[in-house]
C-alpha positions, 0 to 999 in steps of 0.5 A, spaced: 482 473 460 474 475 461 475 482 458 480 488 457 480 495 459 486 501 456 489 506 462 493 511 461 499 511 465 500 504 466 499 500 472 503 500 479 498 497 483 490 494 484 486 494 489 478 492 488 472 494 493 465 492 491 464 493 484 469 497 483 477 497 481 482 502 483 488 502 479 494 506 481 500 508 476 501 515 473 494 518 476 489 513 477 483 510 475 476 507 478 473 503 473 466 499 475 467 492 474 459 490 475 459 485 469 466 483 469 466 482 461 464 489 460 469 493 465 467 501 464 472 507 466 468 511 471 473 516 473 481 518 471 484 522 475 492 525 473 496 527 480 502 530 480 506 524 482 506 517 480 502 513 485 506 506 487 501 504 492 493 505 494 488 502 501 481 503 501 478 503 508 471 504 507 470 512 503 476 514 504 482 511 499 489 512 501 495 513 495 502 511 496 507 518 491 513 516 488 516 521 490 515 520 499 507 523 499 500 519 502 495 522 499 487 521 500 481 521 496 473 521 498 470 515 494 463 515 497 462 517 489 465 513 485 463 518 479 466 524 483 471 523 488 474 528 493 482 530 494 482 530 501 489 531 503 496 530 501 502 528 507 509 528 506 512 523 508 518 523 505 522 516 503 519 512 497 513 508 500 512 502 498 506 499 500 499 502 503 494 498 508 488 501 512 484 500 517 479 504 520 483 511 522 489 508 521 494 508 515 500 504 514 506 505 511 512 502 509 518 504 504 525 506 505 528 513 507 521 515 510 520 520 515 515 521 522 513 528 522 510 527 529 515 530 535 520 527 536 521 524 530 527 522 525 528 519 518 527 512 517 532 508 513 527 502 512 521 502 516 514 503 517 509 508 519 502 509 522 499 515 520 492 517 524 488 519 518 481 520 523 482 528 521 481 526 513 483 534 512 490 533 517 492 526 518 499 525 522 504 520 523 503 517 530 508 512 530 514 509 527 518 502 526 524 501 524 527 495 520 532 491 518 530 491 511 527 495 505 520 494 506 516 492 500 508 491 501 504 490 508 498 488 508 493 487 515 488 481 517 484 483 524 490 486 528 496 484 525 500 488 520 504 483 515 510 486 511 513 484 506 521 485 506 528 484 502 533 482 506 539 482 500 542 486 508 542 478 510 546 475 504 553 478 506 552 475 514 549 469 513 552 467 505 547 465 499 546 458 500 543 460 507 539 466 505 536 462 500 534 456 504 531 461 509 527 464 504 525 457 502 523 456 509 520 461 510 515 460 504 514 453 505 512 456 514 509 461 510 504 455 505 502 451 511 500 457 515 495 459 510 493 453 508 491 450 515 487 458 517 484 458 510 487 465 510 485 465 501 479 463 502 480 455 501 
């Protein structure tokens, strides 16, 4: 351990851009992180709703709410961020990704707003966030399992999912092996593309 900083709140979820660190839990901190041995607390913010993920694209920071919401903030001044807007999305969202006008949504029991739109039991949303001030969902996927965490690498979307729905179909011994199996595909295709950077 290099250092240690005290948040309030906890902390659900991190993400790390530049110097600096988001951390998400009741409200959320920005924190400098310049010299990794002194980390200072630039900014606290206390929200309404636990925040359970946060994306970062560019100036814009986008955070996941308990309590089915999507939330953005203007960061281009780490001192002083901007709220921007707030997106009902119902559900509980689990995991957020951004990436250039889009925002990523995964969860269960989530909701697309666009037209012809209807609850998702388990799925993934994305949501056209070019308009800071309205973002709205322009697409949504369903899935077969609750969906935990997404993250994006060049123009794929990965998603991580529990599939406890497959353990009755397939039995123990067959849904662990495939999860095993899975992690060693998984492994090697990360370490053959260098994906951590090693």
């Amino acid at each position: 351990v290099v250092s240690e900083i005290a948040l309030e709140g906890g902390a659900l979820a991190i993400t790390g851009i530049g110097q600096h660190v988001l951390v998400t839990g009741a409200g959320w901190h920005m924190v400098d992180v310049a010299d990794p041995t002194q980390p200072r607390r630039l900014v606290t913010l206390e929200t309404r709703r636990t925040l359970t993920a946060v994306a970062v694209s560019g100036d814009r920071a986008v955070f996941a709410g308990e309590e089915g919401t999507l939330v953005t903030y203007d960061i281009a001044q780490p001192e002083g961020p901007l709220w921007q807007s707030e997106l009902r999305i119902g559900g509980v969202p689990r995991g957020v990704a951004a990436a250039g006008r889009h925002v990523f949504v995964v969860g269960s029991d989530l909701v697309d707003s666009s037209p012809a739109g209807a609850p998702r039991r388990n799925g993934l949303l994305v949501v056209d966030a070019v308009q800071a001030e309205s973002p709205k969902v322009v697409a949504s996927f369903a899935m077969p399992s609750a969906a935990q965490s997404i993250t994006l690498r060049r123009d794929r979307a990965f998603v991580v999912t529990a599939a406890l729905m497959s353990a009755p179909k397939l039995g123990a011994a067959t849904t662990v092996a495939l999860f095993i199996a899975g992690q060693l595909v998984m492994s090697l295709g990360i370490d053959n593309y260098g994906l951590l950077g090693v």
